[in-house]
C-alpha positions as CSV (number, residue, x, y, z in Angstrom):
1,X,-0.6,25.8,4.7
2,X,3.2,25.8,6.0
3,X,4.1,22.6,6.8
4,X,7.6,21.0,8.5
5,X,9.0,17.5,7.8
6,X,10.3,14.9,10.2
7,X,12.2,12.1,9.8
8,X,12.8,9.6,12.5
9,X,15.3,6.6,12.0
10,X,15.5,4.0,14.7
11,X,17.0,1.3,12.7
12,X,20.2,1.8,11.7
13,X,21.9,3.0,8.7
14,X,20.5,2.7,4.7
15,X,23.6,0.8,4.1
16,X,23.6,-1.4,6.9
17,X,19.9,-2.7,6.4
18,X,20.5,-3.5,2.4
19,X,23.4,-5.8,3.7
20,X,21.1,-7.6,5.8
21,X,18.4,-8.2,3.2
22,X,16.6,-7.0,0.1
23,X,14.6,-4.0,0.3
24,X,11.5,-3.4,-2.1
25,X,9.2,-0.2,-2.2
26,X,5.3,-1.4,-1.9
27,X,3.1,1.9,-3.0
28,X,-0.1,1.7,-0.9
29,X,-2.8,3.9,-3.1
30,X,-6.7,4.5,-3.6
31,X,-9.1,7.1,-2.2
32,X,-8.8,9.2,0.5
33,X,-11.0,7.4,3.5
34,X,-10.8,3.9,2.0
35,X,-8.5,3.1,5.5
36,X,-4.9,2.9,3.5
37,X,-3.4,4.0,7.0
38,X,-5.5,1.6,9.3
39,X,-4.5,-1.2,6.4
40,X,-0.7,-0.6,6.7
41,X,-0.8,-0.4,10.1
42,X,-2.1,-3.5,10.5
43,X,0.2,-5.2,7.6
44,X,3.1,-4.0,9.6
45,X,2.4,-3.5,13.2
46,X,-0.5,-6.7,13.2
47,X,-3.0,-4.1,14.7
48,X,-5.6,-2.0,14.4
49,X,-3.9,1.4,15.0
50,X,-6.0,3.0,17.9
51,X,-6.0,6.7,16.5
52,X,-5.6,7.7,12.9
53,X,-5.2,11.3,11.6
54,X,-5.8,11.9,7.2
55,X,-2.4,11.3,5.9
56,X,-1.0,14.2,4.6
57,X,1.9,13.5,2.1
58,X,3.4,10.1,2.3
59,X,4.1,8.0,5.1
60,X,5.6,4.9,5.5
61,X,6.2,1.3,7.6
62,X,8.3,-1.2,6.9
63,X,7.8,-5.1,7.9
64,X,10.9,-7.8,7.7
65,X,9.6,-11.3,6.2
66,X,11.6,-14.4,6.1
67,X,10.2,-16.0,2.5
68,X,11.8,-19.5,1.9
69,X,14.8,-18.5,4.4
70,X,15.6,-15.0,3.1
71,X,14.7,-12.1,4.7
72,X,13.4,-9.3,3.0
73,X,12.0,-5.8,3.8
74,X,8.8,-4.3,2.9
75,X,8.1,-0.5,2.7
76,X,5.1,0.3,2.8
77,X,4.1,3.8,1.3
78,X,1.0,5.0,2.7
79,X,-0.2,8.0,0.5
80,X,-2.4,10.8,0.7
81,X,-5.6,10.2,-1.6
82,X,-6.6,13.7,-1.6
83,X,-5.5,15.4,-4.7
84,X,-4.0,18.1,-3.0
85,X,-1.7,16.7,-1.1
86,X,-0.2,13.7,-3.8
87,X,0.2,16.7,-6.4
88,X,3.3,18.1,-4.2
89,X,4.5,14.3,-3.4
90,X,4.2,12.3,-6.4
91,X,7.9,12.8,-7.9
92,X,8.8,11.7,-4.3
93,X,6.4,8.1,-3.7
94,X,6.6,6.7,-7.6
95,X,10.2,6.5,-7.9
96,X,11.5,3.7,-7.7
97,X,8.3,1.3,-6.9
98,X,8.6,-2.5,-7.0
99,X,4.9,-3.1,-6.5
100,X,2.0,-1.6,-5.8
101,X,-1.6,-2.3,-3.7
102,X,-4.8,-0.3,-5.0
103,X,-6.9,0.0,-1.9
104,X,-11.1,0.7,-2.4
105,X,-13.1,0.6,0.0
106,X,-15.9,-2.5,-0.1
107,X,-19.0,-0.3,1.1
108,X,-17.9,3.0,-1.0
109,X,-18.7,2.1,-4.9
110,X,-17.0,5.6,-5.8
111,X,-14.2,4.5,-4.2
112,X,-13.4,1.6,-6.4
113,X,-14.5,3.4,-10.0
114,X,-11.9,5.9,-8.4
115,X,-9.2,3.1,-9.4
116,X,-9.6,3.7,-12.9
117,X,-7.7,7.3,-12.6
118,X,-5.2,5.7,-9.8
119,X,-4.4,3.5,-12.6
120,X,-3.7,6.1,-15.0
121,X,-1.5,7.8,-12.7
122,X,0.8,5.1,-11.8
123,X,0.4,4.6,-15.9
124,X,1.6,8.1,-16.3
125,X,4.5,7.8,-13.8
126,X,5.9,4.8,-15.7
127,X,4.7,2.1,-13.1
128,X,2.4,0.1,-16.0
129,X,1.6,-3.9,-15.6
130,X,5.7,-4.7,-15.3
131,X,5.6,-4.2,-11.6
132,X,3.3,-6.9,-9.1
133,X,-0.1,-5.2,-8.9
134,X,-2.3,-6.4,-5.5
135,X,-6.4,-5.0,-5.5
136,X,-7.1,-4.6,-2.1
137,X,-11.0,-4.5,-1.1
138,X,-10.6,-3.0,2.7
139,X,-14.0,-2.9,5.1
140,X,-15.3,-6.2,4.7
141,X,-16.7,-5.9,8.0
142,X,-18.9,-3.3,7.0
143,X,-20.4,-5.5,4.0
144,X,-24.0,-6.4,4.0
145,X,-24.6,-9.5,2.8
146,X,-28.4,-9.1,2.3
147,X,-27.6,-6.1,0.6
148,X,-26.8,-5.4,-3.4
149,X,-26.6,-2.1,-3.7
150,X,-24.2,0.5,-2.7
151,X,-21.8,-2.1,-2.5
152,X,-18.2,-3.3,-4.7
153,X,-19.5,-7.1,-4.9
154,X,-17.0,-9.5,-5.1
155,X,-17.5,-11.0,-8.8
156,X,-17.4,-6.9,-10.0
157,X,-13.7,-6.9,-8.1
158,X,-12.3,-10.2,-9.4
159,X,-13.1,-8.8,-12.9
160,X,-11.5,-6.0,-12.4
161,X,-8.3,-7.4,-11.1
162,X,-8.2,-9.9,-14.0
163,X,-8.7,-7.6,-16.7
164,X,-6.0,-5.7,-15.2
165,X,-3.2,-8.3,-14.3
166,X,-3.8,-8.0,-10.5
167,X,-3.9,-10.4,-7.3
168,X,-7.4,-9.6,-5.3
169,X,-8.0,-9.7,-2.0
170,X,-10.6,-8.9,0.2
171,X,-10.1,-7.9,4.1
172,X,-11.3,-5.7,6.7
173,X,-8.1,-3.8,9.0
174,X,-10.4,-3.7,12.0
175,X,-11.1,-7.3,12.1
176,X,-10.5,-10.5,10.6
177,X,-12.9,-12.5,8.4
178,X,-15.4,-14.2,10.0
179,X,-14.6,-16.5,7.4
180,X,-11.7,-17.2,5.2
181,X,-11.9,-19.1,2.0
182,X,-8.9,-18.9,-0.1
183,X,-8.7,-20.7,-3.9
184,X,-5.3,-21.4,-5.5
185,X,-3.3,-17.8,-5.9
186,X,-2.0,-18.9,-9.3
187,X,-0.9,-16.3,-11.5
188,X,-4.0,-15.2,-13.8
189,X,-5.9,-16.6,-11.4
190,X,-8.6,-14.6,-9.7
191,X,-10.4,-17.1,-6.8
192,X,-12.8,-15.9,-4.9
193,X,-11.2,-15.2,-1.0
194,X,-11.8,-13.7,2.3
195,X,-8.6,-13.0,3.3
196,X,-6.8,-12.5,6.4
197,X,-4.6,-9.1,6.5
198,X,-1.2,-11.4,6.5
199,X,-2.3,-13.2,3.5
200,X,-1.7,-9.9,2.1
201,X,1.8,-9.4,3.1
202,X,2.6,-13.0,2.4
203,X,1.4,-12.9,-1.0
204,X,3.3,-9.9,-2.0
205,X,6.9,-11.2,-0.1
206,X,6.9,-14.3,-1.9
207,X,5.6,-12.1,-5.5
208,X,8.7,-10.0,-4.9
209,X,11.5,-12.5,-4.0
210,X,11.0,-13.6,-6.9
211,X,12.0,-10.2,-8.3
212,X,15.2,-9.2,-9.8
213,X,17.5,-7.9,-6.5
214,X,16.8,-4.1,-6.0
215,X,20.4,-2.3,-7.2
216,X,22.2,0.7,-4.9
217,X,20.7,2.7,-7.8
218,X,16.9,1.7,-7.4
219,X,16.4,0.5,-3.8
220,X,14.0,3.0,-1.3
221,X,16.0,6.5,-0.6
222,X,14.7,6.0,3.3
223,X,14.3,3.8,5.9
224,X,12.1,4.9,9.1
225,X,9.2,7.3,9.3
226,X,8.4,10.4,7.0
227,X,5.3,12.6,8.3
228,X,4.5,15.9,7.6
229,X,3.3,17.8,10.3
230,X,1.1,20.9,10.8
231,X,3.1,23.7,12.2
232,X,4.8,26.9,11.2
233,X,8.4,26.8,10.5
234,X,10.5,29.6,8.3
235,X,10.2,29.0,4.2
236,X,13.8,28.0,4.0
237,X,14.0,25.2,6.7
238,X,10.8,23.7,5.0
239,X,12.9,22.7,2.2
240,X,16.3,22.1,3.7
241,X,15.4,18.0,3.0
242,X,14.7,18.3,-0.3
């Protein structure tokens, strides 16, 4: 398949936003169908996106917080989860991470033993328990709670993201909880949550403030949208970006 990129950039110059405040690459990874796109949407637009395509590549939002009176930005890296489509990609959305969120999806239990392998990737590309690590159960509107099978319970996730040095969570991107109980987020603490989508994004602004200030070097190469798109161009202006 042929494919073109495009690259749209409403915001400004590279240079210009890292003056205004610190700018930190969030990889968004899991499964393919487990609703990364619908989840980053929401982080960063506060919606439920009203169409949704399979990503194919990388694609990415970006959400300004203020955290204790500083602003900083948030780039959000949606990525494909079929195999196909990271192989191509994955020099490109594991360089230079400063956290990552491993997305399953609640009601797909082959979605969350996936992790293990998504794991070992991020292993592979040098992005091992050093970096903030979020475990993101998506769908929680779909769970059935007089149901215990073919679901990721709660108690299976927590031990999951303790034994793994991870912050859980539990949301749906469609809609909120129905009910939100949050424990103490203390670090090596796992508490059992419903959480709202901007308890996500909270949680990781205030994990990453407290980061060491991203260098020229190592901050995000972009700032806007990346999408590949489905139509035929010549060989040589496919790569005239890369």
């Amino acid at each position: 398949m042929e494919s073109s990129l495009e690259f749209s950039n409403s915001l400004g110059s590279v240079s210009s936003l890292l003056t205004r405040c610190r700018t930190f690459k969030v990889l968004v990874i899991g499964d393919s169908g487990v609703g990364k796109t619908c989840l980053t949407h929401r982080l960063c637009a506060g919606e439920f996106p009203g169409r949704v395509e399979a990503t194919i590549g990388v694609d990415f939002r970006e959400r300004v917080l203020d955290v204790d009176g500083e602003k900083i930005k948030l780039q959000l890296w949606d990525t494909a989860g079929q195999e196909r489509f990271r192989k191509s990609m994955v020099q490109h959305y594991y360089r230079n991470v400063h956290a990552v969120l491993f997305i399953y999806d609640v009601s797909s239990p082959a979605s969350f033993s996936g992790l293990t392998s998504w794991i070992e990737e991020c292993r592979q590309n040098s992005l091992g328990q050093g970096i903030p690590r979020f475990l993101v159960g998506n769908k929680s509107d779909l769970r059935d709670h007089h149901r215990t099978d073919g679901q990721v319970s709660q108690e299976q996730a927590m031990s999951f993201a303790k034994a793994h040095g991870m912050m859980f969570f539990e949301t749906s991107a469609k809609n909120p909880p129905s009910k939100c109980a949050s424990g103490r987020r203390g670090d090596g603490e796992v508490p059992y949550q419903q959480d709202k989508v901007e308890d996500i994004v909270v949680a990781v602004g205030a994990k990453l403030k407290r980061q060491k200030k991203p260098s020229a070097a190592t901050a995000p190469a972009y700032s806007g949208s990346f999408r590949v798109l489905n139509k035929k161009v010549p060989d040589k202006e496919m790569w005239t970006c890369c």
